[in-house]
C-alpha positions as CSV (number, residue, x, y, z in Angstrom):
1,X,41.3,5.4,5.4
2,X,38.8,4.4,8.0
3,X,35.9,1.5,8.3
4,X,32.5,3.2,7.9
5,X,31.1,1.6,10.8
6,X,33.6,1.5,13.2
7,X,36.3,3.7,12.3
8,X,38.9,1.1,12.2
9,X,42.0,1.7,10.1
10,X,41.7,0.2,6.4
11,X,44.6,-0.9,4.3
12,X,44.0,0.2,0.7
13,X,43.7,-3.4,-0.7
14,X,40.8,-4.6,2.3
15,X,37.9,-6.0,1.3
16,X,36.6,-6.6,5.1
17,X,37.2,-4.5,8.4
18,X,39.7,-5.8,10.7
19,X,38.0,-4.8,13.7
20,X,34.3,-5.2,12.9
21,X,34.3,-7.4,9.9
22,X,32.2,-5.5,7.5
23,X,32.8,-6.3,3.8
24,X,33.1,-2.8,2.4
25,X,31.6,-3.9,-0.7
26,X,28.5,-5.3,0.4
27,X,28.0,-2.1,2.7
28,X,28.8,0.2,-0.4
29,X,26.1,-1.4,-2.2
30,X,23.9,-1.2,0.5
31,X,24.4,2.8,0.7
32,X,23.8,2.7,-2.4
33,X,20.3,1.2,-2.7
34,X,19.1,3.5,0.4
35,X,20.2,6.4,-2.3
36,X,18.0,5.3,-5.0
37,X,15.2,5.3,-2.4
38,X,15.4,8.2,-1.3
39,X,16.1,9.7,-5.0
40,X,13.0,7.6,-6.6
41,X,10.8,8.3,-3.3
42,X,7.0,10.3,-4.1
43,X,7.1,13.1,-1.8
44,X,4.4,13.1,1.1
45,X,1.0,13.9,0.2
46,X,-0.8,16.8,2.3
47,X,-2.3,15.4,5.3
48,X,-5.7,14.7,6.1
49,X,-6.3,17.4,7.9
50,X,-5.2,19.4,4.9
51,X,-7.5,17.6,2.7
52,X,-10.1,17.8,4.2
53,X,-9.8,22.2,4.6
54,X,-9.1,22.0,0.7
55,X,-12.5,20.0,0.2
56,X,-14.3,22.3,2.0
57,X,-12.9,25.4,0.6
58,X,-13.7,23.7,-3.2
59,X,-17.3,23.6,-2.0
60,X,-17.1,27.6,-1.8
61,X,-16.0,28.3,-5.2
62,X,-18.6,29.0,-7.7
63,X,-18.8,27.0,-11.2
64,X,-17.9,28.5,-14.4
65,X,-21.2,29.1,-15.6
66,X,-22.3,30.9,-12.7
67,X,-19.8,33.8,-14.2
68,X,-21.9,33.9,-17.4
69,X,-25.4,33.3,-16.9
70,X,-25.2,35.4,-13.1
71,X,-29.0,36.2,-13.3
72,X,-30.5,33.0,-14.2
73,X,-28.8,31.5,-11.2
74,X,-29.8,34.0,-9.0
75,X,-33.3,34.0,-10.3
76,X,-32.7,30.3,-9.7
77,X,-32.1,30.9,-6.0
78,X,-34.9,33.0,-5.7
79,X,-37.2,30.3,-6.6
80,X,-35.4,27.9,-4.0
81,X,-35.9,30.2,-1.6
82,X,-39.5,31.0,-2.0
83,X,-39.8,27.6,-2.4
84,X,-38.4,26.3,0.6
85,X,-39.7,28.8,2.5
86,X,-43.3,27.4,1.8
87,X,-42.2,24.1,2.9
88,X,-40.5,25.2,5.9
89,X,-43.4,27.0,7.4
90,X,-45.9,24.5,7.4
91,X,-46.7,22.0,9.9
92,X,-46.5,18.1,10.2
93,X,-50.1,18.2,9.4
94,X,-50.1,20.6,6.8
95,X,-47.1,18.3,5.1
96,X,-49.0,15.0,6.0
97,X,-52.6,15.5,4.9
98,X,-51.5,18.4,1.9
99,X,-48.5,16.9,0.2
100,X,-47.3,19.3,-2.5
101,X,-45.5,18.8,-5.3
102,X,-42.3,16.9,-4.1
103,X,-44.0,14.6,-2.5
104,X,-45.0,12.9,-5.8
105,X,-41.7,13.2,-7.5
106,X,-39.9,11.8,-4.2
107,X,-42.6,8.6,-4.2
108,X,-41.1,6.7,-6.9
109,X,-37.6,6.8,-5.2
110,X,-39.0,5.8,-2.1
111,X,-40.9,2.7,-3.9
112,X,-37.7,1.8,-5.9
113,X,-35.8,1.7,-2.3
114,X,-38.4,-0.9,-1.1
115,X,-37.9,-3.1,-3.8
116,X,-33.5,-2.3,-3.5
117,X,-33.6,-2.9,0.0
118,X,-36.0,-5.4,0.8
119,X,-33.4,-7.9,-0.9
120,X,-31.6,-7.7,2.8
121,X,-35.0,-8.5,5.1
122,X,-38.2,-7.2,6.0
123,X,-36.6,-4.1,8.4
124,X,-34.0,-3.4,5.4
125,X,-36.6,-3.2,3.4
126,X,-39.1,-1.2,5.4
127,X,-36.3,1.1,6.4
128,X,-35.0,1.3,2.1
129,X,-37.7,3.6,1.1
130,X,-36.5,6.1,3.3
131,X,-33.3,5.7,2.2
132,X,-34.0,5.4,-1.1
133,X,-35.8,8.8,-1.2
134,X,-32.6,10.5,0.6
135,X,-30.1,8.6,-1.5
136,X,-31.1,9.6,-4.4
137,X,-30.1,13.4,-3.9
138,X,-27.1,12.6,-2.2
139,X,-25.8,11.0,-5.5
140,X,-26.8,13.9,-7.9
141,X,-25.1,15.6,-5.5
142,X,-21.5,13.9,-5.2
143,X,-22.0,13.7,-9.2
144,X,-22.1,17.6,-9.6
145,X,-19.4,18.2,-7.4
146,X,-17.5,16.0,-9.4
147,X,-18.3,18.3,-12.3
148,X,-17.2,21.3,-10.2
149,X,-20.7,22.4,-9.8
150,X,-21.1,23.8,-6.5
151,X,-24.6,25.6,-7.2
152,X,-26.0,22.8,-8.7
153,X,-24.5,20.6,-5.6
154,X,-26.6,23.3,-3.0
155,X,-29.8,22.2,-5.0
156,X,-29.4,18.4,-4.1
157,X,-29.0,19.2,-0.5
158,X,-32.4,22.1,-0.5
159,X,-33.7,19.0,-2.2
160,X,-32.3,16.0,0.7
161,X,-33.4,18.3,3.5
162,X,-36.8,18.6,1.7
163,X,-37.3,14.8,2.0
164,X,-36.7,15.1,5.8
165,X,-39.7,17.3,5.5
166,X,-41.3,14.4,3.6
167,X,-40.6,11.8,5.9
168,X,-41.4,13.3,9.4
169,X,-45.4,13.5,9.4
170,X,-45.2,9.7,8.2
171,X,-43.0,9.2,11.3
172,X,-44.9,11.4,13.2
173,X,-47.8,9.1,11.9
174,X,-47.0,5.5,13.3
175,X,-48.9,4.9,16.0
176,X,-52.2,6.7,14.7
177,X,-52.1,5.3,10.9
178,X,-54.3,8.1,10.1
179,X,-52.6,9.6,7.3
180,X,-53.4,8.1,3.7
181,X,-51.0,5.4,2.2
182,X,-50.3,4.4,-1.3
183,X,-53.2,2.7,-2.7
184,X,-55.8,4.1,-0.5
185,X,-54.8,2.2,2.5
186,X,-54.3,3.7,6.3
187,X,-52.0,2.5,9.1
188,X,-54.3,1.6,11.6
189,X,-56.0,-0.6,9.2
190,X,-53.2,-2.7,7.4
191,X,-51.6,-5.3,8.7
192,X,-48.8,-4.5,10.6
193,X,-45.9,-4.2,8.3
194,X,-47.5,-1.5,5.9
195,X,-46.8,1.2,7.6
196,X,-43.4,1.8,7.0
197,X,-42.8,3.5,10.3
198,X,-45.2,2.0,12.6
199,X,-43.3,-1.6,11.7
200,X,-39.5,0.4,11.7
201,X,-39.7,2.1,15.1
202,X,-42.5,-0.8,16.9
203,X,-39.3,-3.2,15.9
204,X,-36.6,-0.9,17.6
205,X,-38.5,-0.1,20.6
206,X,-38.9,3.5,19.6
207,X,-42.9,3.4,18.6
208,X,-43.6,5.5,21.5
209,X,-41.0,8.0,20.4
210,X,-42.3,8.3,17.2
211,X,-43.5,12.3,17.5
212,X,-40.5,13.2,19.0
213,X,-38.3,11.4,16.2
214,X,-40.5,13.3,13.7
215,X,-39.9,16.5,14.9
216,X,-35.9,15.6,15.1
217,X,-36.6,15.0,11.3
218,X,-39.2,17.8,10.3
219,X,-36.2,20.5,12.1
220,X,-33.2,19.0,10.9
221,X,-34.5,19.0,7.2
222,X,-35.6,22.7,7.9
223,X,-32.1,22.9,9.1
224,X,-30.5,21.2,6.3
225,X,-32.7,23.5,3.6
226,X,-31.7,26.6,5.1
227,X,-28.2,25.4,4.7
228,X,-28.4,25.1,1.2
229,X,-30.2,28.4,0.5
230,X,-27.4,30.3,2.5
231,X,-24.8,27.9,0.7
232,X,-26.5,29.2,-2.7
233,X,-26.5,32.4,-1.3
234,X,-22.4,32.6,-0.5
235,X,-22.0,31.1,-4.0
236,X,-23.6,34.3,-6.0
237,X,-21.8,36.5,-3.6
238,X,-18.9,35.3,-4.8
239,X,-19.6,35.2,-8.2
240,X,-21.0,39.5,-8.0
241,X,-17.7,40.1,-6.3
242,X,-15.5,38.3,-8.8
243,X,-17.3,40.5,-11.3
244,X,-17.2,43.5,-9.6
245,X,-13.7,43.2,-9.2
């Protein structure tokens, strides 16, 4: 018999190592709690990396009713399209001074995120309509996908990349305060504050930017719609194929 540690002979009766001093006992325990660990030890999770490819491959998987109902949805998507197509064509003024439908169901979101928001400042508050008119799709959103519904998921991002469309002619807007505001008022005469946008970018330094910034927003929300109509798109391709197959 040998020490462990040091290879030392060991009588049969020794508790302790004559050349290193190790108390067998005390070492065999030890070994014996790094065993337990190892035994009672959750294997490694996949990697973030990993993850997030799994998260993204999730988002390509049509929902279970998409299988059944196959013609509603795509008669669904055909109206998105259509749809979005008329919003995407039409110009900062067109969306300014003609406002279609959205605009009016986006308004009370954007008012809510005023009152949310102004509870952190003037600027918070300013900037809270905005980001109470994009958060609001953003959390349908994440809620569907939580419910596995991909389809329903692509509608809530058509629907936040239409309120980019929404925002940018009021951007665009700042430093004219032509365009109508709520209660009949116009930029250039309310006190300075009103205008959301005129008060957000003159209080960053960005009021001469303000056209440029609004076309960023008007083409990035074009962007973001077209997104969701080819998401939409890849989703009922899948579902055909499934049932082809």
């Amino acid at each position: 018999m040998q020490c462990p540690k040091c290879e030392h002979p060991r009588g049969a009766g020794d508790t302790t190592c004559g050349g290193c001093g190790l108390v067998f006992h005390k070492y065999e325990a030890y070994l014996e709690r790094q065993r337990e660990l190892r035994e009672n030890q959750t294997p490694p999770g996949p990697d973030r990396a990993e993850r997030l490819k799994a998260f993204f491959q999730s988002l390509l998987v049509p929902p279970d009713t998409l299988y059944r109902y196959p013609a509603l949805y795509a008669l669904l998507w055909v109206g998105l399209v259509v749809w979005g197509w008329s919003y995407i064509t039409q110009s900062l003024h067109q969306l300014g001074y003609q406002p279609a439908f959205l605009h009016n169901v986006n308004l009370p979101f954007h008012e809510a995120g005023h009152v949310i928001f102004g509870l952190f400042g003037q600027f918070i508050g300013s900037l809270g309509g905005t980001l109470g008119q994009l958060l609001v799709p953003v959390i349908c959103g994440i809620a569907l996908l939580r419910r596995h519904d991909t389809f329903g998921a692509s509608v809530c991002l058509w629907w936040f990349g239409e309120n980019f469309l929404d925002i940018a002619p009021y951007m665009a807007d700042a430093r004219a305060g032509e365009l109508p505001l709520l209660g009949g008022n116009y930029g250039k005469s309310s006190p300075y504050g009103f205008h959301d946008w005129e008060f957000i970018l003159g209080e960053t330094g960005l009021l001469a930017w303000d056209k440029t910034l609004a076309a960023l927003t008007l083409n990035s929300g074009r962007a973001i719609m077209v997104l969701a109509m080819v998401w939409g798109a890849w989703l009922l391709w899948r579902g055909w194929r499934r049932q082809r197959g």
